[in-house]
VEXVEX-130010 format. One record per residue (C-alpha): residue number from 1; residue in one letter; y, z, x. Coordinates in nm, 4 decimals. Example, Ala and Ser with C-alpha at 12.3 -4.5 7.8 and 13.67 -1.06 7.14 Angstrom:
residues 2
NODE   n res       c2       c3       c1
NODE   1   A  -0.4500   0.7800   1.2300
NODE   2   S  -0.1060   0.7140   1.3670
***
This chain:
residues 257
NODE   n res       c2       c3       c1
NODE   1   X   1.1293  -0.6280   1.5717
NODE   2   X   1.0320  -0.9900   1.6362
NODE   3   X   0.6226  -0.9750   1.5080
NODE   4   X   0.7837  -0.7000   1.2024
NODE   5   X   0.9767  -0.9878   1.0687
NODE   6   X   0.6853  -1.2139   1.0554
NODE   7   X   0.5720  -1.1834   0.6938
NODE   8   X   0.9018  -1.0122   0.5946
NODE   9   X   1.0619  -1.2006   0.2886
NODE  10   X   1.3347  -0.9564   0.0821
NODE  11   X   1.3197  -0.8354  -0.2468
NODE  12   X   0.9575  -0.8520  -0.2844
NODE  13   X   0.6555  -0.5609  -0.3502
NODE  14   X   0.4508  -0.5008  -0.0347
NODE  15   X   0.0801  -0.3414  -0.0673
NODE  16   X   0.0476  -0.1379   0.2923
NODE  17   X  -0.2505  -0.0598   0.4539
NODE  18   X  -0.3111   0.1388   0.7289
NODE  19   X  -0.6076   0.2675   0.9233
NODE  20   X  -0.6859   0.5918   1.1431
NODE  21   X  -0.7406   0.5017   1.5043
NODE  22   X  -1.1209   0.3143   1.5361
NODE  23   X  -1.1520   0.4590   1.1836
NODE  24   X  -1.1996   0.7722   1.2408
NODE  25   X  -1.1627   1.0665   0.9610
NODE  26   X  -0.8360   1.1568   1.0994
NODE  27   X  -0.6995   1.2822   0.7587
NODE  28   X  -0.9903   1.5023   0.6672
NODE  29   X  -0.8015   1.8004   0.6220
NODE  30   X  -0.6177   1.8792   0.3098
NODE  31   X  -0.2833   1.9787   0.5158
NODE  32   X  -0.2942   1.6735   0.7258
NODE  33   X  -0.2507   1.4707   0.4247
NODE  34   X   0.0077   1.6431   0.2638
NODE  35   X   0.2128   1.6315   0.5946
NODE  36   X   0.1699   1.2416   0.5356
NODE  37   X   0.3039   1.2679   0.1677
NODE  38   X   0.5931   1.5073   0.3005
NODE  39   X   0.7022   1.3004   0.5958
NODE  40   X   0.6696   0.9473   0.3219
NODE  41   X   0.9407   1.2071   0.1075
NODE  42   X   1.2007   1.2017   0.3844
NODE  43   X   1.1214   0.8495   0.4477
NODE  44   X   1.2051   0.7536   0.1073
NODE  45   X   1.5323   1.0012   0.1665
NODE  46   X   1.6589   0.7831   0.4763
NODE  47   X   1.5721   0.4435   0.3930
NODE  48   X   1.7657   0.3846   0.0700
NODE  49   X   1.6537   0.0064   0.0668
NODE  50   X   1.2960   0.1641   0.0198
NODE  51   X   1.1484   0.2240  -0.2931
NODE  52   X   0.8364   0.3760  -0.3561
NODE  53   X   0.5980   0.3053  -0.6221
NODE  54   X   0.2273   0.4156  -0.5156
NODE  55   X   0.0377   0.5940  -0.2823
NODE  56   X  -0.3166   0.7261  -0.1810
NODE  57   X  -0.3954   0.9163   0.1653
NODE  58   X  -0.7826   0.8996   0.1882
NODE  59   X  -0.9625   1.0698   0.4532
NODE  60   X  -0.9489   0.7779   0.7115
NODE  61   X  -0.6556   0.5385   0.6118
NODE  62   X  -0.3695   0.5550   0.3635
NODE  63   X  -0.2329   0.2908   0.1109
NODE  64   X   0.1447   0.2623   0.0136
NODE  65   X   0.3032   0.0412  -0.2135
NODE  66   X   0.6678  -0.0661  -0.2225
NODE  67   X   0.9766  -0.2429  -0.3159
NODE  68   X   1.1604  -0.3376  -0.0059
NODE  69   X   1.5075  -0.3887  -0.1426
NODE  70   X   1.6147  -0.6244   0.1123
NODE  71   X   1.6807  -0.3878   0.3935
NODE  72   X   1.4495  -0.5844   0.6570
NODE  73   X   1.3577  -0.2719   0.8683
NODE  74   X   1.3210  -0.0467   0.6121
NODE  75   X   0.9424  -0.0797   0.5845
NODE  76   X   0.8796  -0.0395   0.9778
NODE  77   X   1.0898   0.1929   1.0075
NODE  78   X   0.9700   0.4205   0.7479
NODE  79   X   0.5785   0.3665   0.8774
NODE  80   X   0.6830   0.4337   1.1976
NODE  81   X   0.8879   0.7442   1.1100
NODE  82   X   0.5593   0.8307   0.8780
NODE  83   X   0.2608   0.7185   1.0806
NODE  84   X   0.4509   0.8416   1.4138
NODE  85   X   0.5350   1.2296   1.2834
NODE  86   X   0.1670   1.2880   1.1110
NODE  87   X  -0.0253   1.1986   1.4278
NODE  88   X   0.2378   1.3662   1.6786
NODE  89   X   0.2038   1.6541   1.4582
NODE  90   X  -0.1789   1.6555   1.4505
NODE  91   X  -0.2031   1.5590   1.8342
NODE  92   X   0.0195   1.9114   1.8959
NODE  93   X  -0.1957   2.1247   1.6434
NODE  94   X  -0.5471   1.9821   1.7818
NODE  95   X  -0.4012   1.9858   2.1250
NODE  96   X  -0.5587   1.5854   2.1666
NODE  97   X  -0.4730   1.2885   2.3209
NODE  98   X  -0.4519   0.9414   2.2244
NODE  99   X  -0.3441   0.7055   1.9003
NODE 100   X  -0.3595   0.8844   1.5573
NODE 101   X  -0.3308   0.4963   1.3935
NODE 102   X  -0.4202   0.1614   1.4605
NODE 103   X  -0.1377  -0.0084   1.5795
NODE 104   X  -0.1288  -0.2763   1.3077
NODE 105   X  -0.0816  -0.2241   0.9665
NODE 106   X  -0.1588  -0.5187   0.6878
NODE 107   X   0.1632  -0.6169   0.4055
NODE 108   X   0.0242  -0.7964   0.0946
NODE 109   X   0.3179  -0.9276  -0.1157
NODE 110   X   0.2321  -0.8507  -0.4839
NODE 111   X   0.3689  -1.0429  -0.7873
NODE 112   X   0.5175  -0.7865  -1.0297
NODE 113   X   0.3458  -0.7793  -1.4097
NODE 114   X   0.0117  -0.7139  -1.4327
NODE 115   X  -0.0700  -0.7849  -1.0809
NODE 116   X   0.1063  -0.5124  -1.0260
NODE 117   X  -0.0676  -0.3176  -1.2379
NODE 118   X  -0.3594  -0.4525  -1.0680
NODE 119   X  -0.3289  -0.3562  -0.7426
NODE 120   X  -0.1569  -0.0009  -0.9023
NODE 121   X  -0.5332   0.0583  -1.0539
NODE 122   X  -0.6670  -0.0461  -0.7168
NODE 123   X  -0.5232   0.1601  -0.5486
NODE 124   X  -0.5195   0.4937  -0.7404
NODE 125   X  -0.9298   0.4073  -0.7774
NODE 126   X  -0.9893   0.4488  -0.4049
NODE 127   X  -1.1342   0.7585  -0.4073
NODE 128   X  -1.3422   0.7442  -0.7258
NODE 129   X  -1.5184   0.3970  -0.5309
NODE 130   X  -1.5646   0.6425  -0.2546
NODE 131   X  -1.7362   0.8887  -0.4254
NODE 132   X  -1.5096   1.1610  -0.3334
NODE 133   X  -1.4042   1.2606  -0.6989
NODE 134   X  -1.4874   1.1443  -1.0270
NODE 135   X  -1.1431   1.0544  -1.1264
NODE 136   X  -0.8002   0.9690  -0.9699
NODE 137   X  -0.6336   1.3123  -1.1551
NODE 138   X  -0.8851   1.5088  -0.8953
NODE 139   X  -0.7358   1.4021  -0.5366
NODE 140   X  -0.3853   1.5464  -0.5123
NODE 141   X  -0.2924   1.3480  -0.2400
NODE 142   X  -0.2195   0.9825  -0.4690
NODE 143   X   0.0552   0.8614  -0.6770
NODE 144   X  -0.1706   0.8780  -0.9945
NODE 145   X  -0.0749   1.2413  -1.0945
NODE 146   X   0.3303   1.1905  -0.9814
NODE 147   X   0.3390   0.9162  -1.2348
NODE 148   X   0.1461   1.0748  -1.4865
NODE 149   X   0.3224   1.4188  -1.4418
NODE 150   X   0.6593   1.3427  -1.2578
NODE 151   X   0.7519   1.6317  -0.9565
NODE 152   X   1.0118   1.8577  -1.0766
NODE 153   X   1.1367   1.8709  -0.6451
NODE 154   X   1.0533   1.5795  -0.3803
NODE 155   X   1.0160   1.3226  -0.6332
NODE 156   X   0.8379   1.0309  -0.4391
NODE 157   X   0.8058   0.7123  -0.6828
NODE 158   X   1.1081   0.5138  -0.8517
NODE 159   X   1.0340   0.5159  -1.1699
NODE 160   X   1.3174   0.3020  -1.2672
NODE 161   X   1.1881   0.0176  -1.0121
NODE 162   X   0.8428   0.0474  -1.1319
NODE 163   X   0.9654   0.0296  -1.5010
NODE 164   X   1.1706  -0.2489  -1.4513
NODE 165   X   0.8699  -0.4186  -1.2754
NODE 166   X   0.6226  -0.3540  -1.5050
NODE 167   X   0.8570  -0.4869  -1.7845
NODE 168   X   0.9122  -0.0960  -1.9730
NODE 169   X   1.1920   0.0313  -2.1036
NODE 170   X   1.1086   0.3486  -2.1189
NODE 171   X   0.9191   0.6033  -1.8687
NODE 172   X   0.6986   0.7477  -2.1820
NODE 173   X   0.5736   0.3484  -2.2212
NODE 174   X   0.4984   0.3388  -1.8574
NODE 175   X   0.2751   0.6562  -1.8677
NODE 176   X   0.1228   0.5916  -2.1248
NODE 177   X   0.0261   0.1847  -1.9771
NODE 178   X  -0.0958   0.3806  -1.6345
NODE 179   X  -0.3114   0.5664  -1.8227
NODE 180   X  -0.4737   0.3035  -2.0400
NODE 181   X  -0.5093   0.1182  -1.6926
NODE 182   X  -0.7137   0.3711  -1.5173
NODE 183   X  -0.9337   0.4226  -1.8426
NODE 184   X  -1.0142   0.1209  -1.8016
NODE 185   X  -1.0567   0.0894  -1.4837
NODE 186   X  -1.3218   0.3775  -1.5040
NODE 187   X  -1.4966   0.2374  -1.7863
NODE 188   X  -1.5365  -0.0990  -1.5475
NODE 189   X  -1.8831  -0.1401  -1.3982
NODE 190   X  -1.7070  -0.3578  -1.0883
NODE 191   X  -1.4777  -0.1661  -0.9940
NODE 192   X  -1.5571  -0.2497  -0.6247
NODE 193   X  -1.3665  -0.3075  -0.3292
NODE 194   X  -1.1879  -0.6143  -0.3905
NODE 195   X  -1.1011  -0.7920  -0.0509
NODE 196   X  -0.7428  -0.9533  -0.1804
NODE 197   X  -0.5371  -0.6444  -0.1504
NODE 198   X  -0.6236  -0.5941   0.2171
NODE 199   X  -0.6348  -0.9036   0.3827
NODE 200   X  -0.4322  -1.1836   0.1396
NODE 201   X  -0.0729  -1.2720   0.2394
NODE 202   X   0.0611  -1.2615  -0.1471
NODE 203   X  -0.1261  -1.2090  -0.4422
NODE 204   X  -0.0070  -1.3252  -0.8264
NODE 205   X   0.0142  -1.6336  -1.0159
NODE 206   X  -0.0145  -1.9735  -0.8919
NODE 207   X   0.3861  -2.0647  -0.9099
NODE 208   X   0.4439  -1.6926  -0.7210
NODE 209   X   0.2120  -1.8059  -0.4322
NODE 210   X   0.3706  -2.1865  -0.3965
NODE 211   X   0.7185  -1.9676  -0.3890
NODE 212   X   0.5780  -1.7696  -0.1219
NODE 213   X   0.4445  -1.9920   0.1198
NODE 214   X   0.7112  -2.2121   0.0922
NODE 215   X   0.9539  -1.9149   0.1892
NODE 216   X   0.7546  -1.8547   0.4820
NODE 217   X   0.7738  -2.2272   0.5872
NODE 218   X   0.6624  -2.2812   0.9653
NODE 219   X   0.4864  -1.9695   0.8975
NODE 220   X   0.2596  -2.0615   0.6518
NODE 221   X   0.1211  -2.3314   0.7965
NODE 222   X  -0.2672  -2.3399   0.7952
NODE 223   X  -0.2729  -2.0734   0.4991
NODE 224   X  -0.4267  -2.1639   0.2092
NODE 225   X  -0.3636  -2.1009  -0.1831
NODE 226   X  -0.7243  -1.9779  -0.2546
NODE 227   X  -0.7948  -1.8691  -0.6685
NODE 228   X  -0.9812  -1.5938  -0.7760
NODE 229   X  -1.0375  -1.5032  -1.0936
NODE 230   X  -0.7137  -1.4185  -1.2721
NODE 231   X  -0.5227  -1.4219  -0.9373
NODE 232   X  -0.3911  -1.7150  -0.6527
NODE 233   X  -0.3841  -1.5730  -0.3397
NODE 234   X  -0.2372  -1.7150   0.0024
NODE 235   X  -0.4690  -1.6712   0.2789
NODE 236   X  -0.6269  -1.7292   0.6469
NODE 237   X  -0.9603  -1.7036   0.7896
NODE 238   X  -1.0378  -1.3577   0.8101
NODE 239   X  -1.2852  -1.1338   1.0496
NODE 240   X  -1.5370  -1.0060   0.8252
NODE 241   X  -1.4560  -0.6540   0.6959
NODE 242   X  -1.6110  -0.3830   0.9146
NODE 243   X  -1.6344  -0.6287   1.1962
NODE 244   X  -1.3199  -0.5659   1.4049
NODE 245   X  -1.1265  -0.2223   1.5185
NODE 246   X  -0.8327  -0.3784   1.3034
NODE 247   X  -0.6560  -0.6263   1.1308
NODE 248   X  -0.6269  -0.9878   1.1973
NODE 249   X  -0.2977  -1.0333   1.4430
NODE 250   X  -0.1745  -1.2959   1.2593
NODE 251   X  -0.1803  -1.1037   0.8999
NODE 252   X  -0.0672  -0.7490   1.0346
NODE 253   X   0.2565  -0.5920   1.1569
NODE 254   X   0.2916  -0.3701   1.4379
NODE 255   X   0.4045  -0.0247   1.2862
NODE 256   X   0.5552   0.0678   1.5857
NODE 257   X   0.7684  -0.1822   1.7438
***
């Protein structure tokens, strides 16, 4: 577990990204996707350190965010029990060969507040930047309509750990701050791709970044606090995005190690 520990710092909110093998549209199919979101359920059932509070499986790559709760496999783990089941599963049905997923995924730590409700709104926007539907209520397959409309069975997101995050004390004061979030997020004319949620070490305030790098100590060295707009981030020279197969090594974890 030696390169899974590298970033890993407990008690903190991790935004996960992970990529279909050379980017291909691996998830295209509706059942595919909700064989992700099942197998994330049992995840979320074994790992009890693990606490989920967003999601979005796009055609090509999925996005997960969570509270690790200071279990220091408990993220690995989970992606590889998640990640490892949906391609075995669509390897047996295809009858193919080869990796499903890239075998790196990238962790972003994310300051709770209303970076939080940042990269929340980032990621439940993904497929409205796409194209693919006109609003986030319109793909199934996201944590948008869970927290808006909470499952009666296979609850996925911990509303109490996103409430406590977010600084609500109630769940009807949480719903009704997601919604005002998206609405406004649909409303926003750049509402592009924004780079720090995919390839920044830790994203929040200034103070939350300095904390950061100086818990990763020898490992932070040649990172750099960078601002942007409302937002520090710590970060490292990066291949351009769309340039490389995958992540950076030094700012991704393998998933299955």
């Amino acid at each position: 577990m030696a390169r899974a520990k590298r970033h890993y710092i407990p008690g903190q909110v991790w935004h996960i990204t992970h990529r279909c093998h050379k980017r291909a549209f691996l998830l295209k199919f509706a059942k595919d996707r909700s064989r992700w979101i099942e197998w994330l359920y049992r995840a979320k059932k074994r790992y009890r350190h693990l606490s989920v509070l967003d999601y979005m499986v796009t055609s090509n790559h999925i996005h997960l965010l969570l509270f690790d709760g200071g279990g220091d496999t408990a993220i690995p783990d989970s992606i590889k029990l998640v990640a490892g089941r949906t391609g075995q599963e669509y390897n047996l049905r295809k009858k193919r060969k080869g990796a499903f997923w890239q075998d790196r995924y990238h962790a972003t730590a994310v300051e709770g507040n209303h970076h939080l409700r940042q990269c929340i709104a980032y990621i439940d926007m993904n497929m409205v930047r796409a194209g693919a539907v006109d609003h986030p209520e319109k793909w199934q397959w996201c944590g948008y309509n869970e927290i808006q409309n909470p499952r009666k069975r296979k609850r996925i997101i911990d509303f109490d750990r996103l409430m406590g995050l977010l600084g609500f004390d109630t769940y009807e004061q949480l719903k009704n701050a997601h919604f005002k979030c998206i609405d406004s997020a649909m409303k926003d004319e750049n509402n592009s791709r924004k780079t720090k949620w995919s390839q920044s070490i830790a994203v929040g305030s200034e103070a939350y970044i300095k904390k950061i790098k100086e818990a990763l100590g020898f490992r932070a060295r040649g990172r750099k606090i960078c601002q942007v707009g409302d937002s520090f981030e710590l970060r490292e020279t990066m291949t351009p995005y769309g340039s490389a197969d995958s992540y950076e090594v030094d700012n991704t974890i393998l998933w299955d190690q």
